[in-house]
C-alpha positions in Angstrom: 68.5 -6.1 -8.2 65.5 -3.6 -8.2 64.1 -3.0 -11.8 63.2 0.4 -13.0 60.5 1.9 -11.0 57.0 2.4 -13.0 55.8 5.6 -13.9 52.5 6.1 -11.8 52.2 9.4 -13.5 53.1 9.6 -16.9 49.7 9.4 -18.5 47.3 9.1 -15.5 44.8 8.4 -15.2 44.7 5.7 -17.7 42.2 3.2 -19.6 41.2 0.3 -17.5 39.9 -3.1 -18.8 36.4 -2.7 -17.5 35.3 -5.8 -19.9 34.3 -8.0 -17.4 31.5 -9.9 -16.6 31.1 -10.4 -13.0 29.6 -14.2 -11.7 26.6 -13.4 -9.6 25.7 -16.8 -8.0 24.0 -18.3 -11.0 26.7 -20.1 -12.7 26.9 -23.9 -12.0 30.6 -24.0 -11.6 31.5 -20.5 -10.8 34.8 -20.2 -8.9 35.5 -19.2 -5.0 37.2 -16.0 -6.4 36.8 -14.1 -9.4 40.2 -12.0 -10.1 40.3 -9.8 -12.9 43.0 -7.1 -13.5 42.2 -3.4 -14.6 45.4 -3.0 -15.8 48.8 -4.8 -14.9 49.1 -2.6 -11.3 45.5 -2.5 -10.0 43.3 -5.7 -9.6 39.9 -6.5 -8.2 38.8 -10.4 -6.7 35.5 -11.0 -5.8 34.0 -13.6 -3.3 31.2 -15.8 -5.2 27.8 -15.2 -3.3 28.0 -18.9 -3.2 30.1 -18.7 0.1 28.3 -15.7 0.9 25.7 -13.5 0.3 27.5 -10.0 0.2 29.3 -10.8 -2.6 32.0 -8.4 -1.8 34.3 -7.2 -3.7 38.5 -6.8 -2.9 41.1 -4.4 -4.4 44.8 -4.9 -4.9 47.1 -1.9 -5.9 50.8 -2.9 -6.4 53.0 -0.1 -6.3 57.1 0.3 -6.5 57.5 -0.6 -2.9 54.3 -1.7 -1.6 50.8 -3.1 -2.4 47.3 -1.7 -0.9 44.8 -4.5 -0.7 41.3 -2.8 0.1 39.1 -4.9 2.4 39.7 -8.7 2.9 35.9 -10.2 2.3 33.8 -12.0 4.0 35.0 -15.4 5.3 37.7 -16.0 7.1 38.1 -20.0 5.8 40.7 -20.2 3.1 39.1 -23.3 1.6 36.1 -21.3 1.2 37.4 -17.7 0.4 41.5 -18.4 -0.6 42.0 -14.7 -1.0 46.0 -14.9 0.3 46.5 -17.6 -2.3 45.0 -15.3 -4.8 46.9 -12.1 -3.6 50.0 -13.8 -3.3 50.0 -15.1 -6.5 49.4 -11.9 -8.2 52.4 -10.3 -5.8 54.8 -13.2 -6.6 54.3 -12.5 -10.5 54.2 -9.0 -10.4 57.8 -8.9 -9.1 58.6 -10.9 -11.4 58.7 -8.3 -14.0 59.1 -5.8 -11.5 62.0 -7.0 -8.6 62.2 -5.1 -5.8 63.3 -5.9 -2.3 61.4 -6.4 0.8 58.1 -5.3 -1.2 55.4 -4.7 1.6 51.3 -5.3 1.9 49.3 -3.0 3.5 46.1 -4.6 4.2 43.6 -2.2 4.9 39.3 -1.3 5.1 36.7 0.9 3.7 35.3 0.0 6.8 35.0 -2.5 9.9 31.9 -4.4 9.1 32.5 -7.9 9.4 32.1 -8.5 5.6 35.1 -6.3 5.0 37.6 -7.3 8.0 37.2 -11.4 8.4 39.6 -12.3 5.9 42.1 -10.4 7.7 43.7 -13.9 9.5 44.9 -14.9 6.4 47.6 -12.3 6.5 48.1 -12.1 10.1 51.3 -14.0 10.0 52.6 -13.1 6.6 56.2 -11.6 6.4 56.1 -7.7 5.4 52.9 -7.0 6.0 50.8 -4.5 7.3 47.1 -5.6 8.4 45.3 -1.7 9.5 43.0 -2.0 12.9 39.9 -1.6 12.0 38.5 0.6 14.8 38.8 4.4 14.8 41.5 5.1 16.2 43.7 2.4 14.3 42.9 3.8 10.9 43.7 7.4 12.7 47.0 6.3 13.8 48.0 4.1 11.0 47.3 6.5 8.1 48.3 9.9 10.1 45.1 11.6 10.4 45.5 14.3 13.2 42.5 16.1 12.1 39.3 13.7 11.6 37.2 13.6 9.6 38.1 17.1 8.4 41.2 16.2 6.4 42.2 13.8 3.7 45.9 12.2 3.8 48.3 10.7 1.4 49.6 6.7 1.4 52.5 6.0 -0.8 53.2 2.4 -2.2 56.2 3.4 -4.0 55.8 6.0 -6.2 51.6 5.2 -6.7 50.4 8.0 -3.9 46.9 7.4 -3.2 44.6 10.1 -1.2 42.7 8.9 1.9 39.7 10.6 2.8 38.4 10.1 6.4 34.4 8.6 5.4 32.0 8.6 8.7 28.5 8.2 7.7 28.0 4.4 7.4 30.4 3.4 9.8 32.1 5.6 11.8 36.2 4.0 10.8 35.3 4.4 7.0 37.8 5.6 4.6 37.8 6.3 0.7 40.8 5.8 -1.3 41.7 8.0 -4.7 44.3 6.3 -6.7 45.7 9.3 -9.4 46.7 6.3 -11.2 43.5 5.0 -12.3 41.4 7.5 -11.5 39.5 5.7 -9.2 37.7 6.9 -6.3 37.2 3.7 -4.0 34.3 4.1 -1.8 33.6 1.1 0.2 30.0 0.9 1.4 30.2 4.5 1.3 28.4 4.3 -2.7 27.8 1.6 -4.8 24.9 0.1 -6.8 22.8 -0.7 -4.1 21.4 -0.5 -0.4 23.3 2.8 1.2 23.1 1.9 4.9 23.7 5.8 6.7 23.3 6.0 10.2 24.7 9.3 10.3 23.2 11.3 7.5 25.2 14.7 8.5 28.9 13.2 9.3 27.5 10.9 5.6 27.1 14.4 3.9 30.2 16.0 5.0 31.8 12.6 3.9 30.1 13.1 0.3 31.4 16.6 0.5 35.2 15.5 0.9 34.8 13.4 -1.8 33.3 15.9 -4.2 36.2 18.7 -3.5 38.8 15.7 -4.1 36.7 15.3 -7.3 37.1 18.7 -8.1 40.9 18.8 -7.4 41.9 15.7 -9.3 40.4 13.8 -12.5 38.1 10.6 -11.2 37.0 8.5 -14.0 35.3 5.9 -11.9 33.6 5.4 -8.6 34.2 1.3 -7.5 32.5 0.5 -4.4 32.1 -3.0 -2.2 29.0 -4.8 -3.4 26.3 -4.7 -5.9 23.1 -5.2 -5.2 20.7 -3.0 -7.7 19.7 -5.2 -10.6 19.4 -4.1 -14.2 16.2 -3.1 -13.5 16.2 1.1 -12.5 15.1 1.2 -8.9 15.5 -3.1 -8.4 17.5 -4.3 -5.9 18.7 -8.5 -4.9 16.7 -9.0 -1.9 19.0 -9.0 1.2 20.6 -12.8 1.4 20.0 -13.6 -2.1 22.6 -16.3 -2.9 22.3 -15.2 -6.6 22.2 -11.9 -8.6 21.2 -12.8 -12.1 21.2 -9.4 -14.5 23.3 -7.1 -12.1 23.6 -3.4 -12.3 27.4 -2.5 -13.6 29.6 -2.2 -11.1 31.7 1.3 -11.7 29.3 4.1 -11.1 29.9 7.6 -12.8 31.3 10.9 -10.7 28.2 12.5 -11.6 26.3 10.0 -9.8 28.7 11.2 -6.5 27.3 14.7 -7.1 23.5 13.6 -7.5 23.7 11.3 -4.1 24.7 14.5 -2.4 21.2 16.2 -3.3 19.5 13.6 -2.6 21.4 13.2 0.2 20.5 16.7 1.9 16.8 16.4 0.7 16.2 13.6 3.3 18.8 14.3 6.1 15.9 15.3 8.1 13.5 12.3 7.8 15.1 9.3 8.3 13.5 6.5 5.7 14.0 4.4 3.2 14.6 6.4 -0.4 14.2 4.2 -3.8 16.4 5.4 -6.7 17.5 4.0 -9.7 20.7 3.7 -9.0 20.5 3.6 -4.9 18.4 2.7 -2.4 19.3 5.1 0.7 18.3 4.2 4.3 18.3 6.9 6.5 18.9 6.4 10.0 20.5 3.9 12.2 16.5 2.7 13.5 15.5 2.6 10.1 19.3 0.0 9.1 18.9 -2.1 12.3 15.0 -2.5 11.6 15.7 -3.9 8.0 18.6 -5.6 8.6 17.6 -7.5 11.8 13.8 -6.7 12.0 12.9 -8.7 14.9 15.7 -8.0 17.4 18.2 -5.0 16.1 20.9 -6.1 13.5 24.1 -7.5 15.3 26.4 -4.7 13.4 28.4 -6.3 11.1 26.9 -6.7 7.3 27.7 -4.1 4.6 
């Protein structure tokens, strides 16, 4: 018998349990996967940068009918990265307390970098669920976008309606997500403490721009992106492959910081390079990417 249905809107956006201190790779016997909840619905695992070096994060949103999980990590191995273990465990106890019948998972991406998508076999054969194509049309299709990039859309999980916002600028599939329920805007590789690969600066503006008129609709308390990779130190980022990120910058970044990415943004459209910030480092351009992140032969798309 299904149990009353939570209230995803009675309240929101609410206060989250930020209190956590991430393991960054220096810890002796850190785990595979970090899991720490923001509140009882909404929870975020992170692969150790032991198994690798992107260190990225994953999001599960349990709704009424349905959970979101946002990006799969990584590594595909389940010794190495057990994220379906993980998820799983949180699903089978959240229903628990909450029954309800046939409840679905949606796996889907910020974007289809290979860091974000290789955990998807884990769920390939598990009942009721959903794993989103990560190509272009696939997110199109899967989500309803008729009008792309020029539109956002809505994704219900039962009650929890989430906004998806079409996000070209990195990566041409990218999508945000804005849970009213939290108040979190999740933006992938999109903005996070850290190395902003663009290789479309104008389609990565007009992506900044959707985000900042959903901003102005709707209250965001947090932006929660995919890595972190500025240390504690303004303007200091963990070299790239760093297997270790002692003294990390905090994860959530601020909405203002959304709105002062945009200047920046448009100050450099025009000459690709790489821009050092406190918060950011931007690299404009997709020679000026592929020449740091492969700088002998052109980077084989697929990191960050």
């Amino acid at each position: 018998m299904a149990s009353q249905p939570v209230d995803f809107h009675s309240g929101a956006p609410i206060d989250l349990d930020l209190s956590v201190e991430w393991m960054d790779g220096s810890g002796l016997n850190e785990p595979l996967v970090q899991v720490h909840a923001l509140d009882e619905h909404t929870y975020i695992l992170r692969q150790s940068l032991k198994t690798h070096y992107e260190g990225p994060f994953v999001f599960l949103l349990l709704g009424n009918t349905g959970a979101l999980m946002i990006d799969s990590g990584a590594t595909s191995d389940e010794e190495t990265w057990p994220l379906r273990h993980f998820v799983d465990e949180i699903i089978t106890d959240w229903l628990v307390a909450h029954p309800a019948p046939s409840y679905s998972l949606t796996v889907a991406h910020s974007h289809g970098h290979g860091d974000h998508i290789a955990g998807d076999v884990q769920f390939s054969n598990r009942a009721r669920t959903s794993v989103v194509p990560a190509s272009l049309e696939g997110v199109k299709s899967f989500f309803g976008f008729t009008n792309w990039p020029n539109e956002t859309v809505s994704f219900d999980l039962g009650g929890r309606i989430l906004r998806v916002i079409a996000g070209p600028g990195h990566e041409e599939a990218a999508t945000l997500f804005y849970d009213p329920w939290t108040g979190i805007l999740f933006t992938g590789d999109t903005v996070y403490p850290g190395r902003l690969y663009v290789v479309d600066m104008f389609a990565y503006i007009a992506t900044l721009d959707r985000a900042i008129t959903v901003m102005a609709e709707v209250p965001v308390s947090y932006l929660l992106g995919c890595h972190i990779e500025m240390s504690s130190t303004p303007g200091q980022d963990h070299p790239l492959g760093s297997l270790s990120h002692p003294g990390e910058a905090p994860m959530p970044m601020r909405p203002g910081q959304l709105l002062t990415l945009r200047e920046r943004a448009v100050e450099i459209a025009h000459v690709p390079g790489v821009y050092k910030f406190d918060d950011v480092i931007i690299y404009n351009g997709k020679a000026v990417v592929d020449d740091y992140l492969n700088p002998s032969s052109g980077t084989e798309g697929g990191s960050d």
